[in-house]
Biopython code that builds the backbone (N, CA, C, O; Angstrom):
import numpy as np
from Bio.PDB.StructureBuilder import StructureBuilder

atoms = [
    (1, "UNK", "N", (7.499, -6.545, -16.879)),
    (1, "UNK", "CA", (8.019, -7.664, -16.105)),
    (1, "UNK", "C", (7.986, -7.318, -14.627)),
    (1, "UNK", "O", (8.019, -6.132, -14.298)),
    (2, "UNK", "N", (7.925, -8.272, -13.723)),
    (2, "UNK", "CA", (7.535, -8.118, -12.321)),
    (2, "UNK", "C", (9.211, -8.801, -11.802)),
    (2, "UNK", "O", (10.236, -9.167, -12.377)),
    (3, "UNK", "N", (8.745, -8.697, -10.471)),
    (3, "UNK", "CA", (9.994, -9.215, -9.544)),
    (3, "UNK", "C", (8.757, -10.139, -8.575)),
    (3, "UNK", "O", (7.568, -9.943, -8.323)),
    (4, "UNK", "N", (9.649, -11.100, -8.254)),
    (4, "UNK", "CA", (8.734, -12.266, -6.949)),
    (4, "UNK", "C", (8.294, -12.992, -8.297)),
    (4, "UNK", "O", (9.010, -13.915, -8.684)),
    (5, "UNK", "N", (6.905, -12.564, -9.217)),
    (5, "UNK", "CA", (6.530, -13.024, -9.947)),
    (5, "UNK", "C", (6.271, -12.407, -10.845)),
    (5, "UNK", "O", (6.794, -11.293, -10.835)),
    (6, "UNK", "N", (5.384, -12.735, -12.055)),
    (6, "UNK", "CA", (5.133, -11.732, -12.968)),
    (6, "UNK", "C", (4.202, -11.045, -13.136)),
    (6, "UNK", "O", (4.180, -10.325, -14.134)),
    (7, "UNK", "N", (3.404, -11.044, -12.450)),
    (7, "UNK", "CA", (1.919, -9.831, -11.783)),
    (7, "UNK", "C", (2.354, -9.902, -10.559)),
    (7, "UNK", "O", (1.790, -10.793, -9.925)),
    (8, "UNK", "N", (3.153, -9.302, -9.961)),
    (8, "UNK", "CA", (3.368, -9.006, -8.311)),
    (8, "UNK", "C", (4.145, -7.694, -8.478)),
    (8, "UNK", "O", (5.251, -7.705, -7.939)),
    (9, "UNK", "N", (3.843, -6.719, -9.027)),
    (9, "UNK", "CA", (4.933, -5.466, -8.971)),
    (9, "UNK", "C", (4.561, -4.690, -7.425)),
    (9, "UNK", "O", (3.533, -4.197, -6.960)),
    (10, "UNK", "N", (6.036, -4.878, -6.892)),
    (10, "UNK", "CA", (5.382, -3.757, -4.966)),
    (10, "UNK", "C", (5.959, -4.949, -4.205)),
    (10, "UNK", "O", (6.692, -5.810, -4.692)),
    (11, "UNK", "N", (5.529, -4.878, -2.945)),
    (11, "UNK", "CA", (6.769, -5.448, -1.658)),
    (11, "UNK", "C", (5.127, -5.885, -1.378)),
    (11, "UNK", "O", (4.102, -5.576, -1.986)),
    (12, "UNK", "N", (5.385, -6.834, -0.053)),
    (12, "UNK", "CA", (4.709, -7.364, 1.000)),
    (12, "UNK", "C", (5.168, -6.914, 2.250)),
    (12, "UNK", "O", (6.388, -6.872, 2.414)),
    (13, "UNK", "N", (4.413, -6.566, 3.172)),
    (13, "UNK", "CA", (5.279, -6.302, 4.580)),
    (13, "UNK", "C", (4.101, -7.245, 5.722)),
    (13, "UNK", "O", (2.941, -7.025, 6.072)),
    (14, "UNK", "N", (4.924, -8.159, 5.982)),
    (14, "UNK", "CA", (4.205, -9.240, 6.820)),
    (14, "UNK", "C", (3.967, -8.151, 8.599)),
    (14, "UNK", "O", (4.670, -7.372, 9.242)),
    (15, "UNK", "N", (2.782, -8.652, 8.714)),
    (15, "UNK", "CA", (2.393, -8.358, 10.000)),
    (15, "UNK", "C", (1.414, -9.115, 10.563)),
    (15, "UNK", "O", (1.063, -10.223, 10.157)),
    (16, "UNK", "N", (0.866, -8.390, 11.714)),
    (16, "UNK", "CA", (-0.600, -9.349, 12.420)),
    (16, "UNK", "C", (-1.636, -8.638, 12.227)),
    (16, "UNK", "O", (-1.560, -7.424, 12.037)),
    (17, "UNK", "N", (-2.657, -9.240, 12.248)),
    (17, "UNK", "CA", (-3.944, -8.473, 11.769)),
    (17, "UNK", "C", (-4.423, -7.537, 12.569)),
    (17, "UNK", "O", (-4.770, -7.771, 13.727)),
    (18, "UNK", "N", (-4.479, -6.409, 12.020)),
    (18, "UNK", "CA", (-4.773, -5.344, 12.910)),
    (18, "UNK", "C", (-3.883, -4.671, 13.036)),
    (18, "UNK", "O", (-4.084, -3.860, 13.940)),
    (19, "UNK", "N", (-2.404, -4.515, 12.310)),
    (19, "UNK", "CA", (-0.967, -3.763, 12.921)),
    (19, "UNK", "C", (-1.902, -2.825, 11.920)),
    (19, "UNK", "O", (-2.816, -3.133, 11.155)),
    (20, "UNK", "N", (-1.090, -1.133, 12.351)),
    (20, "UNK", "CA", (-1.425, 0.111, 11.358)),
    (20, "UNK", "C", (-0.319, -0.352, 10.549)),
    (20, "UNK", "O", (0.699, -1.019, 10.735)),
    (21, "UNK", "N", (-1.090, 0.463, 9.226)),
    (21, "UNK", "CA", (-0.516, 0.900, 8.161)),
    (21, "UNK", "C", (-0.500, 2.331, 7.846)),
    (21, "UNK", "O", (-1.579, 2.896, 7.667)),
    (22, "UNK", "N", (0.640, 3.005, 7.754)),
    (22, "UNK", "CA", (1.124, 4.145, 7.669)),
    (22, "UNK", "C", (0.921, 4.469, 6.325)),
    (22, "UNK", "O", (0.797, 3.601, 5.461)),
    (23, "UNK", "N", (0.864, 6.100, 6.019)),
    (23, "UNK", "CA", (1.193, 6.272, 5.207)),
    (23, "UNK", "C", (2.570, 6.805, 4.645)),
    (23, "UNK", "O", (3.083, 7.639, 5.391)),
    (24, "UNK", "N", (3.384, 6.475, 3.346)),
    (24, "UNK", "CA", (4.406, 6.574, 3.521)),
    (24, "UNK", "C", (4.929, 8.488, 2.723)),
    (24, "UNK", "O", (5.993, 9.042, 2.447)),
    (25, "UNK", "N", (3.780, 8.779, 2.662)),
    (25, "UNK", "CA", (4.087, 10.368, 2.594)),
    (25, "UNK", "C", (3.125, 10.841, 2.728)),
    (25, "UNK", "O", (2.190, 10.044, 2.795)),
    (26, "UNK", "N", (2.695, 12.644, 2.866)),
    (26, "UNK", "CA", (1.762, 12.878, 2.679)),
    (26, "UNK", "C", (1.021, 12.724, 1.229)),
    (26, "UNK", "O", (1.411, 12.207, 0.182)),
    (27, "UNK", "N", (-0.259, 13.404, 1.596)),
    (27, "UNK", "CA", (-0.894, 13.244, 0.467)),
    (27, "UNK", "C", (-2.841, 13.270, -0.097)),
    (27, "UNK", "O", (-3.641, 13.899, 0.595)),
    (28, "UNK", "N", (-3.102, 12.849, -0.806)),
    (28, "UNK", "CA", (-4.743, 12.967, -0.960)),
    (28, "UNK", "C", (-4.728, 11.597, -1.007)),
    (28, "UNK", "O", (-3.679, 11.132, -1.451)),
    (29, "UNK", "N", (-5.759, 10.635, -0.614)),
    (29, "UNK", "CA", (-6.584, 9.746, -0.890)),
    (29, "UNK", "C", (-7.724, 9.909, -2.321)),
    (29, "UNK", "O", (-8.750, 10.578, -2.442)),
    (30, "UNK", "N", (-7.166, 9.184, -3.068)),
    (30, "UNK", "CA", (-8.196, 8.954, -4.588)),
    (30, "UNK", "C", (-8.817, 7.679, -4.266)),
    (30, "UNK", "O", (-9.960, 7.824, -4.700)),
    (31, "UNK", "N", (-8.733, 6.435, -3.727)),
    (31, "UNK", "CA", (-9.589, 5.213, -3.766)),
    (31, "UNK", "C", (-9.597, 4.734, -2.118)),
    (31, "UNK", "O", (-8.797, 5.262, -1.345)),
    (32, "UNK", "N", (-10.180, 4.107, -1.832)),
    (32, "UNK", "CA", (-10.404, 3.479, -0.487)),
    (32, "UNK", "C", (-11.705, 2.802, -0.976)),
    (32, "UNK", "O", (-12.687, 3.393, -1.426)),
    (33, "UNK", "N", (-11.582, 1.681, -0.842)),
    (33, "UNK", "CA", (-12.794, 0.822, -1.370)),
    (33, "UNK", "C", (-12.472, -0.894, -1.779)),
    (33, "UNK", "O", (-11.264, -1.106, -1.890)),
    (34, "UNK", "N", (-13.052, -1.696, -1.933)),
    (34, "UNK", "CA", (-12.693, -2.985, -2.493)),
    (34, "UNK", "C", (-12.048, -3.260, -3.484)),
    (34, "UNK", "O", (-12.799, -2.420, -3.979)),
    (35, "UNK", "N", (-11.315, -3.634, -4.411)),
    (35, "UNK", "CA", (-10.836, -3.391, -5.510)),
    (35, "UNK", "C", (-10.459, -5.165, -6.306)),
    (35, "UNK", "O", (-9.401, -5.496, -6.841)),
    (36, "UNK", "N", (-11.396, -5.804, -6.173)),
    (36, "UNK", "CA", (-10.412, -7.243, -6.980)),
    (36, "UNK", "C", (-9.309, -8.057, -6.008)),
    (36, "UNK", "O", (-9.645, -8.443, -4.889)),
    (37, "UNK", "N", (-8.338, -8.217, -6.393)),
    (37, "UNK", "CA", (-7.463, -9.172, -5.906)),
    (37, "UNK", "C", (-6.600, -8.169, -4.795)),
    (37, "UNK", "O", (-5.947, -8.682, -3.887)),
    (38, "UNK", "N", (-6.660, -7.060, -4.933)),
    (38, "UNK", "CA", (-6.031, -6.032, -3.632)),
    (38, "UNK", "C", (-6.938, -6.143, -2.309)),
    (38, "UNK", "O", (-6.578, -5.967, -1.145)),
    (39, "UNK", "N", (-8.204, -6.481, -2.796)),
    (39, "UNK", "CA", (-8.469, -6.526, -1.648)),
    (39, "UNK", "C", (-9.487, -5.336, -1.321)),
    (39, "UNK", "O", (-10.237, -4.900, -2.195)),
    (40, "UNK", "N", (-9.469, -4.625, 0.530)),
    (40, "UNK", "CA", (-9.383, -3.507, 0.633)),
    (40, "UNK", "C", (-8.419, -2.838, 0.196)),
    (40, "UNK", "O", (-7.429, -2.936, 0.921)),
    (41, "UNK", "N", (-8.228, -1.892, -1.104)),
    (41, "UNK", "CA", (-7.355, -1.135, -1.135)),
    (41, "UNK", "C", (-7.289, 0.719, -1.131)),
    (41, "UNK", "O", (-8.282, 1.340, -1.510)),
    (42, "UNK", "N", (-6.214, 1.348, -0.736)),
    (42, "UNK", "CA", (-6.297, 3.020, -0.328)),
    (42, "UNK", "C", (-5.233, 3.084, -1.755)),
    (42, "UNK", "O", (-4.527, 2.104, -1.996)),
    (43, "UNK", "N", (-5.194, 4.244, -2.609)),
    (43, "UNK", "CA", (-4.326, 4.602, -3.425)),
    (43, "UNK", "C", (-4.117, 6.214, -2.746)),
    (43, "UNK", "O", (-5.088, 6.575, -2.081)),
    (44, "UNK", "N", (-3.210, 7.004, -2.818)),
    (44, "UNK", "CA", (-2.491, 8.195, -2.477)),
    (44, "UNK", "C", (-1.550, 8.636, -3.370)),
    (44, "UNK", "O", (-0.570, 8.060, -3.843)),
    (45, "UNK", "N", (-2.134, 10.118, -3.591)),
    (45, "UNK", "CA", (-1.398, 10.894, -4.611)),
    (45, "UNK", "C", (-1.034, 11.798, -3.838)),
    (45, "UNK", "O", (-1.807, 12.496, -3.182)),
    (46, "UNK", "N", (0.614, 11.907, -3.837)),
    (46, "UNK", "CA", (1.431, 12.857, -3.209)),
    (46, "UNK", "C", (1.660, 13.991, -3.799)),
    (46, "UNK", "O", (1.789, 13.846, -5.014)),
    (47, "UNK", "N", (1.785, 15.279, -3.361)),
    (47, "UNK", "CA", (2.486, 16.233, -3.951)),
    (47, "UNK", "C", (2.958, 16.198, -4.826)),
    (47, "UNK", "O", (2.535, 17.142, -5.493)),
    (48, "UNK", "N", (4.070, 15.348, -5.661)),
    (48, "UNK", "CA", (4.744, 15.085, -6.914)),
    (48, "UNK", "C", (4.395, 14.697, -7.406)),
    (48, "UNK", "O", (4.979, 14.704, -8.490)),
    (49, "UNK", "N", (3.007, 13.825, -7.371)),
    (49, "UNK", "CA", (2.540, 13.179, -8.437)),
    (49, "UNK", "C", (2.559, 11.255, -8.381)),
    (49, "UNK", "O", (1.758, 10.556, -9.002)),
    (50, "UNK", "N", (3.235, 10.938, -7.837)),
    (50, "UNK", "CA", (3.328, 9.668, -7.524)),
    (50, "UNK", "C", (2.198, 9.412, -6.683)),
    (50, "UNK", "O", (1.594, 10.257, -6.023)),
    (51, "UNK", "N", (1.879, 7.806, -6.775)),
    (51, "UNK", "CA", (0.890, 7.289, -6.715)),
    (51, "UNK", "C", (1.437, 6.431, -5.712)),
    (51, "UNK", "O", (2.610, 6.131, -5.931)),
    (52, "UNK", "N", (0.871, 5.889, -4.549)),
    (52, "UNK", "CA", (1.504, 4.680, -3.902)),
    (52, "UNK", "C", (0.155, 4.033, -3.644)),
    (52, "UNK", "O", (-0.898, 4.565, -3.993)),
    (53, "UNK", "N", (0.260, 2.349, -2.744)),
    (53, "UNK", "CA", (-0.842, 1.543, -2.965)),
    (53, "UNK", "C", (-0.822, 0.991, -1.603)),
    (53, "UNK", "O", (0.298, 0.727, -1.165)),
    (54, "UNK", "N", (-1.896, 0.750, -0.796)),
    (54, "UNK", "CA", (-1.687, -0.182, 0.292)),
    (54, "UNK", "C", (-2.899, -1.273, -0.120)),
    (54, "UNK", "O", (-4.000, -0.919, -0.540)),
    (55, "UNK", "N", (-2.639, -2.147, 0.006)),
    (55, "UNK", "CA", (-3.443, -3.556, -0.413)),
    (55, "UNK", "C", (-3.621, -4.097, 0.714)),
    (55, "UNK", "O", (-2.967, -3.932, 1.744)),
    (56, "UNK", "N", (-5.005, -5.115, 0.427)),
    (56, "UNK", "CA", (-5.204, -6.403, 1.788)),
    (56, "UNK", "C", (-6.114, -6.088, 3.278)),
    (56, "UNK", "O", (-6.455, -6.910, 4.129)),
    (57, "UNK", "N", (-6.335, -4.747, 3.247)),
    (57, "UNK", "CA", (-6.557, -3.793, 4.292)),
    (57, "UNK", "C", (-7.569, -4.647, 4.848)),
    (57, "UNK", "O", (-8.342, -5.272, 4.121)),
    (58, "UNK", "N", (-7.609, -4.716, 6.361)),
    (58, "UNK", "CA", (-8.631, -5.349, 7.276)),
    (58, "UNK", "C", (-10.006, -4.220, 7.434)),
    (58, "UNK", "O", (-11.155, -4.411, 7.035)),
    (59, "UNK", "N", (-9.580, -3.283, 7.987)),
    (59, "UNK", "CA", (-10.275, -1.573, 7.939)),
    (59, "UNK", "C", (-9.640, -0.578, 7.427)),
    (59, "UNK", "O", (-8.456, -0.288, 7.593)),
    (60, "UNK", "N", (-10.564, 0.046, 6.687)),
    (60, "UNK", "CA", (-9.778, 1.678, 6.248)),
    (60, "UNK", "C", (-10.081, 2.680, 7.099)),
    (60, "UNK", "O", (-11.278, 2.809, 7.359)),
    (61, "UNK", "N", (-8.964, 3.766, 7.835)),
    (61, "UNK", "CA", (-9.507, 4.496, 8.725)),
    (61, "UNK", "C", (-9.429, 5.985, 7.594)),
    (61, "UNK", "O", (-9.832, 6.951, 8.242)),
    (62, "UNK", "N", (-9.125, 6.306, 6.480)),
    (62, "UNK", "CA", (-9.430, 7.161, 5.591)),
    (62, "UNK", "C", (-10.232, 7.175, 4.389)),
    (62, "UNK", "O", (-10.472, 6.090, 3.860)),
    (63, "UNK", "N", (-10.594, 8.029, 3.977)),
    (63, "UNK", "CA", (-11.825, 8.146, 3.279)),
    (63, "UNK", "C", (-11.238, 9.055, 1.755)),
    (63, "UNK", "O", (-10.395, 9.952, 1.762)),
    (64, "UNK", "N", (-11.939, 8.527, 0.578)),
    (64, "UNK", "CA", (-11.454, 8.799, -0.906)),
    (64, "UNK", "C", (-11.880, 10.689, -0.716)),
    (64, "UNK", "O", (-12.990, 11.187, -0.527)),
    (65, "UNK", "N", (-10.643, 11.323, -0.845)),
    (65, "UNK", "CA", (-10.699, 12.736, -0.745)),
    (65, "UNK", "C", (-9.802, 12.978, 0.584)),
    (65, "UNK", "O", (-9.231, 14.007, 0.223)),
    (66, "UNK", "N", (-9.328, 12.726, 1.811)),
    (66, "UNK", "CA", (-9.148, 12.761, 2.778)),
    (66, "UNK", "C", (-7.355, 13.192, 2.298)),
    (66, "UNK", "O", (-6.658, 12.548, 1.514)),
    (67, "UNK", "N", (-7.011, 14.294, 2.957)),
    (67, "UNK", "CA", (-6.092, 14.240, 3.293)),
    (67, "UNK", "C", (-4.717, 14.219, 4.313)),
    (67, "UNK", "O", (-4.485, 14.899, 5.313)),
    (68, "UNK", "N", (-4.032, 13.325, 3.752)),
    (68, "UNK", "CA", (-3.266, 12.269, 5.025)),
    (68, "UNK", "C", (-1.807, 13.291, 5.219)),
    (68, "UNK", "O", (-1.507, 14.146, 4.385)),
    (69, "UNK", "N", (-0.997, 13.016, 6.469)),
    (69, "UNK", "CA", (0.070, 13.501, 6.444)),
    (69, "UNK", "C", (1.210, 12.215, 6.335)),
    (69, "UNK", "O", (0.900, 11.045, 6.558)),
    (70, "UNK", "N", (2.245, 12.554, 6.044)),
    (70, "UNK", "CA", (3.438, 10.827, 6.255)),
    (70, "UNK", "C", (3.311, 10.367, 7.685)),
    (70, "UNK", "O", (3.417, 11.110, 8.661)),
    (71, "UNK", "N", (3.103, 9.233, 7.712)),
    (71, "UNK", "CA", (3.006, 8.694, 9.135)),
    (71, "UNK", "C", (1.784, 8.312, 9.550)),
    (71, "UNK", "O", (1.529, 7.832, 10.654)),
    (72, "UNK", "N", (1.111, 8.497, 8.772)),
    (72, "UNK", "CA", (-0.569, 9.143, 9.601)),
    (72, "UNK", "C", (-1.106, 7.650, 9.400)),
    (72, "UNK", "O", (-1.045, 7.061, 8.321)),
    (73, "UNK", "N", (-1.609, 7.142, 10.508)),
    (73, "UNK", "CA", (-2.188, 5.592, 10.091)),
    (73, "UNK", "C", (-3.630, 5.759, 9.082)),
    (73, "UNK", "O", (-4.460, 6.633, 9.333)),
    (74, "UNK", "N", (-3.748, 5.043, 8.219)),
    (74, "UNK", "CA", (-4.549, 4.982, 7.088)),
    (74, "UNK", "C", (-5.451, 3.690, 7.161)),
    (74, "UNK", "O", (-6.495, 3.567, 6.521)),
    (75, "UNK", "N", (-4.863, 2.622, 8.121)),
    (75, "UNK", "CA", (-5.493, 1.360, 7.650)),
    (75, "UNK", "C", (-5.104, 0.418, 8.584)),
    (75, "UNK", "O", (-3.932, 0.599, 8.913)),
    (76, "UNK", "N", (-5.736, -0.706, 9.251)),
    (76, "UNK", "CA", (-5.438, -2.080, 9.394)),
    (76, "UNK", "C", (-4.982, -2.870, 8.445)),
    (76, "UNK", "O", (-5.465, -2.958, 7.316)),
    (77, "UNK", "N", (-3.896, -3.562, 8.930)),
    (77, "UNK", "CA", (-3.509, -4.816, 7.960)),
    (77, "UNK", "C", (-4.414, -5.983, 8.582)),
    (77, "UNK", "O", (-4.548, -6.426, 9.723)),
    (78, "UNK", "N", (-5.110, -6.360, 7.038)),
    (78, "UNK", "CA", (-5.580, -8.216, 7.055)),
    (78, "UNK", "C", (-5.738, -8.727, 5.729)),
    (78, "UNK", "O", (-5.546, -7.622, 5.221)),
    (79, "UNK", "N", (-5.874, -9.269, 5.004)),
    (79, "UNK", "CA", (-6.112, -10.543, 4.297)),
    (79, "UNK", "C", (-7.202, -10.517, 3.366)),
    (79, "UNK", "O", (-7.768, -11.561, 3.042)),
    (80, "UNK", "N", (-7.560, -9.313, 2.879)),
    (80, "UNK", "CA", (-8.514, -8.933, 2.235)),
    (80, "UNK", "C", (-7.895, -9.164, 0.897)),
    (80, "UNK", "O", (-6.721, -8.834, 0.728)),
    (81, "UNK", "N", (-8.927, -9.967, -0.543)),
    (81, "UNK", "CA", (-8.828, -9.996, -1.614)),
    (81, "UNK", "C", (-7.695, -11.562, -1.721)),
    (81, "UNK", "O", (-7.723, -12.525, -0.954)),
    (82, "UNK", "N", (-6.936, -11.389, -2.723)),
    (82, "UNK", "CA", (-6.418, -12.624, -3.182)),
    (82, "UNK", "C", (-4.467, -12.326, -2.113)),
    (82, "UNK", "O", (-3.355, -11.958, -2.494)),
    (83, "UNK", "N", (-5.021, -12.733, -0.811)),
    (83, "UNK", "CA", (-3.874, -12.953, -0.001)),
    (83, "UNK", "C", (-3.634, -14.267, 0.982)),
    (83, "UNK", "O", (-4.617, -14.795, 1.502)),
    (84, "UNK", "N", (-2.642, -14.649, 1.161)),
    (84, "UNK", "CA", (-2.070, -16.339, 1.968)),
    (84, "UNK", "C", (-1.753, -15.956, 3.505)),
    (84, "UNK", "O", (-1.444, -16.682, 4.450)),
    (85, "UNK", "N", (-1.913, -14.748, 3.433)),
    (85, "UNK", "CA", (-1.906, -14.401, 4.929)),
    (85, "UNK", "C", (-1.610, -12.686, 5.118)),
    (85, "UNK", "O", (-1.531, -11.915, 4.162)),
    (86, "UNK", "N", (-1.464, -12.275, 6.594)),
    (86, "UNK", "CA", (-1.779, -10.677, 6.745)),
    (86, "UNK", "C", (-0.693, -10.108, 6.417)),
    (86, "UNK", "O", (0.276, -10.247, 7.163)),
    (87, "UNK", "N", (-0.613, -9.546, 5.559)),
    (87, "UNK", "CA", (0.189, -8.223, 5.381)),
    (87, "UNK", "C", (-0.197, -7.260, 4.329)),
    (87, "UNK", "O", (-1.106, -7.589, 3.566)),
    (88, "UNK", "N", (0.288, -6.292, 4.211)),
    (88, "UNK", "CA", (0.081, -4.971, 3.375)),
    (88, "UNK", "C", (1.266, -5.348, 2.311)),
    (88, "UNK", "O", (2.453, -5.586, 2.535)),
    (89, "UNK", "N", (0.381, -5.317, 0.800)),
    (89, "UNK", "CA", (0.951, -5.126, -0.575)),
    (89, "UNK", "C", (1.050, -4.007, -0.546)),
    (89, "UNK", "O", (0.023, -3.353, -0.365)),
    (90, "UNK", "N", (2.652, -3.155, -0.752)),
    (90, "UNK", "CA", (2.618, -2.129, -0.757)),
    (90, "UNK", "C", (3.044, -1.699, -2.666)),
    (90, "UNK", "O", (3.508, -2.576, -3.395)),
    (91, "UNK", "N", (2.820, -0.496, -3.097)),
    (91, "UNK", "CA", (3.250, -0.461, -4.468)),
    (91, "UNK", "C", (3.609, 0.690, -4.472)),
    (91, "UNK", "O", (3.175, 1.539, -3.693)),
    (92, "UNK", "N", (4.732, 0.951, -5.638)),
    (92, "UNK", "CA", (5.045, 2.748, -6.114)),
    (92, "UNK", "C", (4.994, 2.949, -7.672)),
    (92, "UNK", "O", (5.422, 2.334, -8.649)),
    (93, "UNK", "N", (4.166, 4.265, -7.416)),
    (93, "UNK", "CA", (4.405, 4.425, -9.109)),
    (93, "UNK", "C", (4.225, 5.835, -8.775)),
    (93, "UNK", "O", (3.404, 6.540, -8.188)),
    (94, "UNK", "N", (6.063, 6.025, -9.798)),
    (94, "UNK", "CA", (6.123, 7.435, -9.991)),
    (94, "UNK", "C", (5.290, 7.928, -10.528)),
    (94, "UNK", "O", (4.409, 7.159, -10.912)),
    (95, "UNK", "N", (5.125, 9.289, -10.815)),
    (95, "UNK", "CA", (4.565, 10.250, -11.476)),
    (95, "UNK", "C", (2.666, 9.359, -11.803)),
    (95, "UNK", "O", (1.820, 9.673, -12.641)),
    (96, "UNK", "N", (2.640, 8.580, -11.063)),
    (96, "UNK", "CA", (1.078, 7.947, -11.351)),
    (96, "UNK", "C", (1.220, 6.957, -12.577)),
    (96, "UNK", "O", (0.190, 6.520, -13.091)),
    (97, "UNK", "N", (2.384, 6.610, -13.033)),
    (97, "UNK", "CA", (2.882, 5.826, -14.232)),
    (97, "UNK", "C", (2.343, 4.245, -13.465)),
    (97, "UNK", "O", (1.427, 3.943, -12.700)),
    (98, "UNK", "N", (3.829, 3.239, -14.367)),
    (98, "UNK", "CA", (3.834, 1.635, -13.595)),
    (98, "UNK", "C", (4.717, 1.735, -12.998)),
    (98, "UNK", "O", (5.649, 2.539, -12.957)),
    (99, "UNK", "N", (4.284, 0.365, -12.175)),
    (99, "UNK", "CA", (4.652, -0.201, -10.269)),
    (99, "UNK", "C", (6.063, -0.022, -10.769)),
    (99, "UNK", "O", (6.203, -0.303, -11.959)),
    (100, "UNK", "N", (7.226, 0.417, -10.073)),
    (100, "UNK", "CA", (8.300, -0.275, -10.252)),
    (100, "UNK", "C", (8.374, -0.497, -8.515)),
    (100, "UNK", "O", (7.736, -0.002, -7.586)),
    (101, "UNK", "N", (9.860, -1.834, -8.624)),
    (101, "UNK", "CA", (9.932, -1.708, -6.969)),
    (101, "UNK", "C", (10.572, -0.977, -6.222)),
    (101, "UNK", "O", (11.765, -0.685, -6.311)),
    (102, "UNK", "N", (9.537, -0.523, -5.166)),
    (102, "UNK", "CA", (9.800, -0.122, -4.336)),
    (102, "UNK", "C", (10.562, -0.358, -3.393)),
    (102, "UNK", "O", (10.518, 0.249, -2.323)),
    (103, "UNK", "N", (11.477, -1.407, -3.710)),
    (103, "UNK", "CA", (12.868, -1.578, -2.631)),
    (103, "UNK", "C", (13.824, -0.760, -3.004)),
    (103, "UNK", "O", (14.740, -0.587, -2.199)),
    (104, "UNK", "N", (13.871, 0.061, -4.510)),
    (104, "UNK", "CA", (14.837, 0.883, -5.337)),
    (104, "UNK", "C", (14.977, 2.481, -4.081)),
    (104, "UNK", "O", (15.835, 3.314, -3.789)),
    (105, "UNK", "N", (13.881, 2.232, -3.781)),
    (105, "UNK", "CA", (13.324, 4.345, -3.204)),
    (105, "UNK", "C", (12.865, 4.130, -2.019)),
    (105, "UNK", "O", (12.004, 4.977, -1.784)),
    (106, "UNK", "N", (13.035, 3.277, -0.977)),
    (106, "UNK", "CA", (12.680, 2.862, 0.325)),
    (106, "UNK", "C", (13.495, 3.091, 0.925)),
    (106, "UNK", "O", (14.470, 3.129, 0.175)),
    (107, "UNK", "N", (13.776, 3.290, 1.880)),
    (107, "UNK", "CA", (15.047, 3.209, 3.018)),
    (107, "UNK", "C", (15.037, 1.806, 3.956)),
    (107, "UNK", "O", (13.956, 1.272, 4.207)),
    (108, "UNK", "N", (16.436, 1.179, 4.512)),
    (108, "UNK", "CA", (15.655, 0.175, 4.110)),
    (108, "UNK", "C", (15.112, 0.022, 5.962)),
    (108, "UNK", "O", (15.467, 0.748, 6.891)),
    (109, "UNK", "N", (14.367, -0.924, 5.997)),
    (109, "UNK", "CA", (13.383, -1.401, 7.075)),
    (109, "UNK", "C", (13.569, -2.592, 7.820)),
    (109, "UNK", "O", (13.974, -3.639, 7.314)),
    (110, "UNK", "N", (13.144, -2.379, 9.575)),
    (110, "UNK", "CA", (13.418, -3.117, 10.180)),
    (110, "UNK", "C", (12.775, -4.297, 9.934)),
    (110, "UNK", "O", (13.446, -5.287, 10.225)),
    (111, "UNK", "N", (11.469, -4.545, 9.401)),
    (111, "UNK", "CA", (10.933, -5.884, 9.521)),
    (111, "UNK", "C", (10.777, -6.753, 7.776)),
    (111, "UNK", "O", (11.043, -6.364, 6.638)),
    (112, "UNK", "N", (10.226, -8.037, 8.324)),
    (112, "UNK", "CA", (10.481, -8.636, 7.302)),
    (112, "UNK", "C", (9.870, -8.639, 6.049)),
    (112, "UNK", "O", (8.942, -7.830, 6.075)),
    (113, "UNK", "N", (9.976, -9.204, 4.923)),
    (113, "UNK", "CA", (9.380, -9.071, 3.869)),
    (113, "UNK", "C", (8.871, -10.376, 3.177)),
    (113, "UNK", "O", (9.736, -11.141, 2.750)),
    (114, "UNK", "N", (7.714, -10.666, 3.040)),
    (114, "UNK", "CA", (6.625, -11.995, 2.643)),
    (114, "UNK", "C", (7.673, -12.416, 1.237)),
    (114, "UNK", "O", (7.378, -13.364, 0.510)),
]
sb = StructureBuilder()
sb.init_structure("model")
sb.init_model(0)
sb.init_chain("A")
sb.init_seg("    ")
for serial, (resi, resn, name, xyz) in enumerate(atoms, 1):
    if name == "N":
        sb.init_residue(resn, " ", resi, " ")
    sb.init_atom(name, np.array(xyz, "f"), 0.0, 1.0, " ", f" {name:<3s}", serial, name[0])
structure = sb.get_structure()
């Protein structure tokens, strides 16, 4: 079961096209590439094993193998794949398992949410 809807597991973080997208830990890059309804999407496997997702991506500035530090911009936000406007689908999955949300393990954040 999803939250928002019932295939929507992960947050939206509304921006303008072209804001960076961070990464939200370090980590390796496993995908950067087109992917279906994500869009441009980057997947990142952290140290522990968790998996996180950035969706929608306008440009990817990392590459599948690349490794990122937390913070490290990874991407433009735009509208890539099945999106109503710019922002980054973000997703978490522990241990590389399923999405749960990521509002549970976030701290929470100044801007808004789609």
């Amino acid at each position: 079961s999803g939250f928002g809807s019932s295939d929507h597991q992960g947050v939206d973080i509304a921006g303008r096209y072209g804001d960076p997208i961070m990464a939200s830990d370090g980590g390796i890059v496993l995908f950067a590439d087109y992917y279906g309804g994500f869009g441009n999407l980057i997947k990142i496997q952290h140290e522990n094993g968790d998996i996180t997702y950035y969706a929608h991506c306008s440009e990817f500035l990392v590459s599948e193998g690349d490794a990122v530090l937390q913070g490290e911009v990874i991407a433009h936000m735009g509208m890539t794949g099945l999106a109503n406007g710019v922002h980054v689908h973000f997703e978490y999955h522990p241990g590389g398992g399923d999405a749960v949300d990521p509002l549970d393990y976030l701290p929470e954040m100044p801007y808004p949410y789609l």
